[in-house]
TORLODREN-806165 format. One record per residue (C-alpha): residue in three letters; x, y, z. Coordinates in steps of 0.5 Angstrom, whole numbers, padded with zeros to 4 digits, always signed. Example, Ala and Ser with C-alpha at 12.3 -4.5 7.8 and 13.67 -1.06 7.14 Angstrom:
2
ALA+0025-0009+0016
SER+0027-0002+0014
***
This chain:
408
UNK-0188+0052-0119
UNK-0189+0060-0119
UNK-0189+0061-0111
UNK-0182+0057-0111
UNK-0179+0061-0116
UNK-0181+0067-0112
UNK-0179+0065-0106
UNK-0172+0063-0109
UNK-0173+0069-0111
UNK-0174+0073-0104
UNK-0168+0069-0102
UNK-0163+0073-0106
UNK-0162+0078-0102
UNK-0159+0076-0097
UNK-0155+0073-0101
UNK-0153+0079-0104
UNK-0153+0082-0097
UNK-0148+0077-0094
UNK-0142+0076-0099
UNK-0143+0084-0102
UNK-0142+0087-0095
UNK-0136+0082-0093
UNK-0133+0084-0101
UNK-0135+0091-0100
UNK-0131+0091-0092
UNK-0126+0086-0095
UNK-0124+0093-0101
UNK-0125+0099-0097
UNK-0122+0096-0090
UNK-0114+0092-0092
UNK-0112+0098-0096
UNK-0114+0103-0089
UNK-0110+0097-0086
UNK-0104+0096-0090
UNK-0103+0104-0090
UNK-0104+0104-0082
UNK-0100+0099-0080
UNK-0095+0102-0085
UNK-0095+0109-0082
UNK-0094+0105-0075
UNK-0088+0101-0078
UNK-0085+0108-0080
UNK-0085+0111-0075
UNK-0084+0107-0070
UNK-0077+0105-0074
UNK-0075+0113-0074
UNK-0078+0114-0067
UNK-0073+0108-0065
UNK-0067+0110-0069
UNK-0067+0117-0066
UNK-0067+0114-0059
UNK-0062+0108-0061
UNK-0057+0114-0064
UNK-0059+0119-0057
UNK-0056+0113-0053
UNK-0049+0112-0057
UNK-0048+0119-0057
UNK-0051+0121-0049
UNK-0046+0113-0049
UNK-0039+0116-0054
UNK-0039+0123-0049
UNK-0040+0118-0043
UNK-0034+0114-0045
UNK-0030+0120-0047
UNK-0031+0124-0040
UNK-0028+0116-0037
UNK-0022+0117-0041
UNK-0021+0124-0039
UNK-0021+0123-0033
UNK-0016+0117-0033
UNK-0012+0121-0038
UNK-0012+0126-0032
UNK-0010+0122-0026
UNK-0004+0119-0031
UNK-0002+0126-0031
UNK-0003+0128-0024
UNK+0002+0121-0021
UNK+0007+0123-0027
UNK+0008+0130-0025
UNK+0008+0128-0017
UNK+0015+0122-0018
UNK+0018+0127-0023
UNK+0017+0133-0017
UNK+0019+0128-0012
UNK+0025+0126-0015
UNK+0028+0132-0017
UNK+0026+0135-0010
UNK+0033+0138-0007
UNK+0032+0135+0001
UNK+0032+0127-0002
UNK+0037+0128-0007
UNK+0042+0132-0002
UNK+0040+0127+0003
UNK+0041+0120-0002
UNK+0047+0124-0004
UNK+0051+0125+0003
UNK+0048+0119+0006
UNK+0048+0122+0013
UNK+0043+0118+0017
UNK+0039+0124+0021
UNK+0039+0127+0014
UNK+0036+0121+0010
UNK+0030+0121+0017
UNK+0029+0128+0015
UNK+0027+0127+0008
UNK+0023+0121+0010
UNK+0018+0125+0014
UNK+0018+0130+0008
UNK+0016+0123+0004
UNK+0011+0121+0009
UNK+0008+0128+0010
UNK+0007+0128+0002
UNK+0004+0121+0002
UNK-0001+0123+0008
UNK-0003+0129+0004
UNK-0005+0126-0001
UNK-0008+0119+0001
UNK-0007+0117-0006
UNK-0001+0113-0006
UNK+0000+0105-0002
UNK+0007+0106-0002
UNK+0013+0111-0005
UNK+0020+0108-0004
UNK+0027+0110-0006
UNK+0030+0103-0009
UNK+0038+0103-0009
UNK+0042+0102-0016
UNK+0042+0094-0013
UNK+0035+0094-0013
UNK+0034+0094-0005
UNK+0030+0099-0002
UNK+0032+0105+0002
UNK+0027+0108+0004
UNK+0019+0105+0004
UNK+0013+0110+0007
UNK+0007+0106+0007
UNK+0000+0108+0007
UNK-0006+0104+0010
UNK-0012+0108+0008
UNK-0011+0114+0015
UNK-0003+0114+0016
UNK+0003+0114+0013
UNK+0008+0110+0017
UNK+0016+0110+0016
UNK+0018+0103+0015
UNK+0024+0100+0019
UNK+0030+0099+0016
UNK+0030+0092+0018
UNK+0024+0091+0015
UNK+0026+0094+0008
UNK+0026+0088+0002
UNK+0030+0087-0005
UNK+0026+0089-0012
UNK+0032+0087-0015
UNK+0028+0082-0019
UNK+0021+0085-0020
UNK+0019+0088-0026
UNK+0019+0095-0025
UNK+0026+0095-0023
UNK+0029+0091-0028
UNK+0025+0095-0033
UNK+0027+0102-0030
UNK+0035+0100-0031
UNK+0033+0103-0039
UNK+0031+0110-0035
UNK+0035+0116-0037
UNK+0034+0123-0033
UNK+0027+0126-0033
UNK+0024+0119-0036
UNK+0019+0115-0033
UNK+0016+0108-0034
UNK+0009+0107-0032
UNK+0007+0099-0030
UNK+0001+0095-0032
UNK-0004+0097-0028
UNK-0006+0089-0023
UNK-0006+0087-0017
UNK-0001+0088-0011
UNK+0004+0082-0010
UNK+0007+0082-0002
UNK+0012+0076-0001
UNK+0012+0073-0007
UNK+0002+0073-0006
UNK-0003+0077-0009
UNK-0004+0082-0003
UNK-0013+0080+0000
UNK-0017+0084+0000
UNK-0015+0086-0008
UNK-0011+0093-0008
UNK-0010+0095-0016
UNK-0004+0098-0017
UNK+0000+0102-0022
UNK+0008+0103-0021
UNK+0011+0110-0023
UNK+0018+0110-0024
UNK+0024+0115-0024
UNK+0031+0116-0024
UNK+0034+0119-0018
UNK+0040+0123-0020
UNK+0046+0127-0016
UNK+0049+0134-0017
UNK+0053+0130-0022
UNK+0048+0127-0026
UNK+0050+0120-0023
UNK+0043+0115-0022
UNK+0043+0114-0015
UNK+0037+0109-0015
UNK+0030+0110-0017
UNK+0023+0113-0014
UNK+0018+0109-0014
UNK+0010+0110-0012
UNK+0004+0105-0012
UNK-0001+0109-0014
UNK-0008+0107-0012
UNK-0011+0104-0018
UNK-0017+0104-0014
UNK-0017+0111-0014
UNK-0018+0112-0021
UNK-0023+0106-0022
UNK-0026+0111-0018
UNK-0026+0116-0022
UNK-0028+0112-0027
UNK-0033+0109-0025
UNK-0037+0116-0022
UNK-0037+0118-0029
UNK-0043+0113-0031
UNK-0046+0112-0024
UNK-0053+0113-0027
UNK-0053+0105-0031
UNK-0046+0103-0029
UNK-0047+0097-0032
UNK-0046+0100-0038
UNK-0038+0101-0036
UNK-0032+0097-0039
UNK-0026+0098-0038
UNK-0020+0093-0041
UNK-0013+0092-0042
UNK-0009+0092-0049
UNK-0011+0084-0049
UNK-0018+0084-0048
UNK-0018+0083-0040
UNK-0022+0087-0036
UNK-0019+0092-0031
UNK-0027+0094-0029
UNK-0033+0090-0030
UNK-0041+0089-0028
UNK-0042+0085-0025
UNK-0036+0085-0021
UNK-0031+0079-0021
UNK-0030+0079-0027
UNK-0023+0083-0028
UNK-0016+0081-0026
UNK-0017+0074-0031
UNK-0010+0074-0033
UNK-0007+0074-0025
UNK-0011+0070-0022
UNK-0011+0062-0022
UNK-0018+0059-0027
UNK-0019+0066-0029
UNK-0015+0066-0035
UNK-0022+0065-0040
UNK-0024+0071-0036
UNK-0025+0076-0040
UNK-0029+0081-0045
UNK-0024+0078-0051
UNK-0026+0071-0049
UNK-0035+0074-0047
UNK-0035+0078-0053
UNK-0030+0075-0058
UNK-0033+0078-0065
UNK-0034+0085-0062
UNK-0026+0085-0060
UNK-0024+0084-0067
UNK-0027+0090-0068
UNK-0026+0094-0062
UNK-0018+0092-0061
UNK-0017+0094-0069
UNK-0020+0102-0069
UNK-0019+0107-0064
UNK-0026+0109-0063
UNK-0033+0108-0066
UNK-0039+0105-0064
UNK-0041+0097-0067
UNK-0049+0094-0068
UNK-0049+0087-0067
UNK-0054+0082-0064
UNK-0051+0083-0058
UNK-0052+0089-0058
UNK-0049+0096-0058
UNK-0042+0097-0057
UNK-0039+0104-0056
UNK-0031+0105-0055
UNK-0025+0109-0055
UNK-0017+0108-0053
UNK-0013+0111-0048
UNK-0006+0111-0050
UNK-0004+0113-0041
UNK+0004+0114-0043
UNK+0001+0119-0050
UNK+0000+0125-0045
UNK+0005+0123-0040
UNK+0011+0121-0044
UNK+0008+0123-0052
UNK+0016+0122-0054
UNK+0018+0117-0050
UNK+0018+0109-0052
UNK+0020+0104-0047
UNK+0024+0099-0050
UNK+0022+0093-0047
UNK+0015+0091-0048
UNK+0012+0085-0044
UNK+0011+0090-0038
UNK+0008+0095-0042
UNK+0002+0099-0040
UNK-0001+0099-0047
UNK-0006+0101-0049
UNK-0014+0101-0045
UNK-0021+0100-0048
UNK-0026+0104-0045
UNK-0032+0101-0047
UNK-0040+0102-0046
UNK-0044+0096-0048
UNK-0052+0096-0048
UNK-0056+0089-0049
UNK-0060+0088-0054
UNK-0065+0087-0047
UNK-0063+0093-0046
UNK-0064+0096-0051
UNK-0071+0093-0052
UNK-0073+0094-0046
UNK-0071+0103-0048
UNK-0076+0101-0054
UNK-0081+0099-0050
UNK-0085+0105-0048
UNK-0085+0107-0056
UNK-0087+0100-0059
UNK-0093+0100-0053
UNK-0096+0108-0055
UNK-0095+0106-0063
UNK-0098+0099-0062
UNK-0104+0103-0058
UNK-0105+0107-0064
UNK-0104+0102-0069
UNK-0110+0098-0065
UNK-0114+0103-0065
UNK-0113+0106-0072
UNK-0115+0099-0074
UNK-0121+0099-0070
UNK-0123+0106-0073
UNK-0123+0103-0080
UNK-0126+0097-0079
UNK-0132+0101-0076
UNK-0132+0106-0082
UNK-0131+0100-0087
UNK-0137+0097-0084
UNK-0142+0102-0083
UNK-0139+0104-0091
UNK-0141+0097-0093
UNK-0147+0096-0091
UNK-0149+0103-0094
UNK-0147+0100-0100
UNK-0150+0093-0099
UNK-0156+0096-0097
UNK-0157+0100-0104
UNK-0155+0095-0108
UNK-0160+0091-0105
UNK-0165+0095-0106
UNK-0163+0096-0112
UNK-0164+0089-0114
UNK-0171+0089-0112
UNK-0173+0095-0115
UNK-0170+0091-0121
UNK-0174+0085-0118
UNK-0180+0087-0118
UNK-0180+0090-0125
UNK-0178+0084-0128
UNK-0184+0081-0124
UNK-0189+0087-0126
UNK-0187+0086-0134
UNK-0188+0078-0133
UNK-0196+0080-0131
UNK-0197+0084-0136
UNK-0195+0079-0142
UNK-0198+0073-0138
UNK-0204+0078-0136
UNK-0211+0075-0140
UNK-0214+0082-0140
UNK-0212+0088-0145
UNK-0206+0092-0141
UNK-0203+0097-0145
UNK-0198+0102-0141
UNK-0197+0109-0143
UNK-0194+0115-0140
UNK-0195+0122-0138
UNK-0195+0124-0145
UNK-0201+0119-0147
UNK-0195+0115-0150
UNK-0196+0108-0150
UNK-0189+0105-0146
UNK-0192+0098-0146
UNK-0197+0093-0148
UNK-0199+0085-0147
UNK-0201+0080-0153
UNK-0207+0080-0151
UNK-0208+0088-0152
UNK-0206+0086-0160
UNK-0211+0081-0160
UNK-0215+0087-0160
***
C-alpha cells in the first residue's frame, strides 16, 4: 500500500512538468505575439500607406505634366491658324483672285505644312463651303492638290459650325478620326480641326482656314510623358470614351461600329460618377486607384470665347492615371514579404525565450515540490517511527518529536 502511494506519488512530477511548462509557455509566449504581430501590422500599415501616397503624388504631377503638354500643343496650333490667316500673301491673293498669285500663296502654305509636319492638311474653304485651296501632307511631302480634285465641306461639322465665327475667333472640333468620302480613313489618323475666319481689306469673310492637325502628334506627346508604366495613361473625352488607352484598341467607341459600349464610363462606371463631376483628385476604390484632372483646351486658346452650338464641341477631357488593386499589390509586396520575415522570426525568438523561461521555472517548481515531498514523507516517519525521535535545532532547541518519544 505504501509503495503504491509512493509511486503515485513519483509520478506528480512530471505532471506537474508537462501542464506547468505548457501554462508557463502559453503566459509569457501570447502577450510577446500579440505585441510582435501588432507592431508588424503597424508598421506595415505606415510603411504601405506612405508608399501608396508617394504613388498618387509621383501619379497627380505625371498627369499634371500630361495636361500641360496637351494645353501647350492646344495653343501652338491655334497661334499657327490665326497667323496664317491674317498672313498678307493669302489674304491679298484670295482677295484678287488672280491664278498665278493664288499659286504662290499655296507654295507658302505648303512650305508652312512641310516644315512643320504636324498638320495632314491645311485647306482654305470658300463662303459656300467648297474648297479652294487644299495642301496635304503624307508623313514626308506636302503636295498641292489639284483643282479638279478639290471637295465641298459645305455639310461637315466643321464648316457649318464655323459659319458663327467672327474675325480672330477660332472653333476647335472634337478630336476623332478622320473621314474621306463619306469613311473613316485606314489606317486611323486622329484629327482635331481648327477653324478661323479669312478676312479682306474690308473686314468681309472670304472663307475660312482649316487645318488638320495631327492628334496622333499630341497623343504622342502624351504618351511619352508616362513611358516608364504606360499603362497607367487614360485619356478620355467629355462623355467617357477614351481618346487613349492601354491596352490599345479601346478608343474611338463612339465612331466605330460595335464599339459604342467601349468605353472607361461603361469599364469603370462608379469611378466616372466621381471623376466626371470634379475637376481633380484622386479616388480609392476596390478597384483600385484613380488619379485625375480636367483639361479645359479651348480655356487657354479662347479663355473668353464660347461657341454657340454644342454638339460638335471639343469639351472638356479627362487625363486620368488608373493603378490596379494588382498593381498595387504587387508594389506592396516587397514590404509585406520583409515585415512577414520579421514577424516570423521575431515569433521565433519568443517562443525560444518563452521555453527556455518556462522551463526554468517548471524546473524550480518542481524541485520545490519535492523538497516539499520529502518533507512531508520525512515528518511521516518520524510520527509513525517505533523508536524515540526528537529533532532539535542548532540551539539544542527541540523542533520536533514523535509520540513515541512521549511515551518516554
Amino acid at each position: 500500500m505504501q509503495d503504491k502511494r509512493s509511486s503515485s506519488r513519483d509520478k506528480q512530477p512530471k505532471r506537474v512538468n508537462s501542464s506547468g511548462f505548457l501554462r508557463i509557455f502559453l503566459v509569457s509566449f501570447l502577450p510577446l505575439a500579440l505585441l510582435i504581430t501588432s507592431i508588424a501590422y503597424a508598421i506595415y500599415t505606415v510603411e504601405s500607406n506612405g508608399r501608396i501616397k508617394l504613388k498618387v503624388e509621383q501619379n497627380q504631377s505625371l498627369i499634371k505634366l500630361q495636361k500641360e503638354s496637351i494645353t501647350q500643343d492646344f495653343t501652338m496650333a491655334a497661334s499657327d491658324i490665326l497667323f496664317l490667316a491674317a498672313e498678307s500673301e493669302l489674304q491679298g491673293a484670295l482677295e484678287d483672285g488672280d491664278a498665278e498669285h493664288l499659286l504662290q500663296a499655296s507654295v507658302e502654305l505648303q512650305n508652312f505644312v512641310r516644315a512643320k509636319r504636324i498638320y495632314d492638311q491645311i485647306r482654305f474653304i470658300d463662303n459656300s463651303g467648297m474648297e479652294k485651296i487644299r495642301i496635304n501632307y503624307d508623313g514626308q511631302k506636302a503636295t498641292i492638290v489639284p483643282s479638279d480634285q478639290l471637295q465641298s465641306k459645305a455639310n461637315r461639322y466643321y464648316f457649318t459650325e464655323a459659319l458663327n465665327l467672327k474675325a480672330g475667333e477660332i472653333y476647335v472640333s472634337p478630336l476623332d478620326l478622320n473621314i474621306e468620302h463619306g469613311a473613316i480613313e485606314l489606317p486611323h489618323k486622329p484629327m482635331i480641326r481648327f477653324t478661323t475666319p479669312v478676312m479682306d481689306s474690308n473686314g468681309n469673310r472670304m472663307g475660312f482656314l482649316i487645318s488638320n492637325y495631327y492628334g496622333q502628334v499630341m497623343l504622342d506627346h502624351f504618351i511619352g510623358i508616362h513611358t516608364d508604366e504606360p499603362e497607367l495613361s487614360h485619356l478620355v473625352n467629355s462623355d467617357g470614351y477614351w481618346l487613349h488607352s492601354h491596352p490599345h484598341g479601346l478608343e474611338w467607341g463612339f465612331m466605330l461600329a460595335g464599339k459604342n459600349q467601349v468605353s472607361f464610363k461603361h469599364d469603370h462606371a462608379k469611378a466616372w460618377q466621381q471623376i466626371s463631376t470634379n475637376e481633380s483628385g484622386h479616388i480609392e476604390l476596390d478597384k483600385g486607384i484613380y488619379c485625375f484632372t480636367t483639361i479645359h483646351p479651348l480655356h487657354r486658346v479662347l479663355p473668353d470665347y464660347k461657341i454657340a452650338g454644342q454638339q460638335h464641341y471639343i469639351g472638356e477631357w479627362k487625363v486620368i492615371s488608373f493603378d490596379s488593386r494588382a498593381s498595387l499589390n504587387a508594389m506592396l509586396a516587397s514590404t509585406k514579404n520583409i515585415i512577414s520575415i520579421w514577424t516570423l522570426i521575431s515569433l521565433l525568438l519568443a517562443s525560444i525565450i518563452s521555453g527556455l523561461l518556462a522551463r526554468a521555472v517548471s524546473r524550480r517548481k518542481i524541485a520545490e515540490a519535492i523538497a516539499h515531498r520529502a518533507e512531508l514523507r520525512m515528518e511521516e516517519a518520524v510520527r509513525t517511527a517505533l523508536d524515540s525521535i526528537i529533532t532539535i535545532d542548532h540551539e539544542n532547541v527541540i523542533v520536533s518529536f514523535n509520540l513515541r518519544s512521549e511515551e518516554h
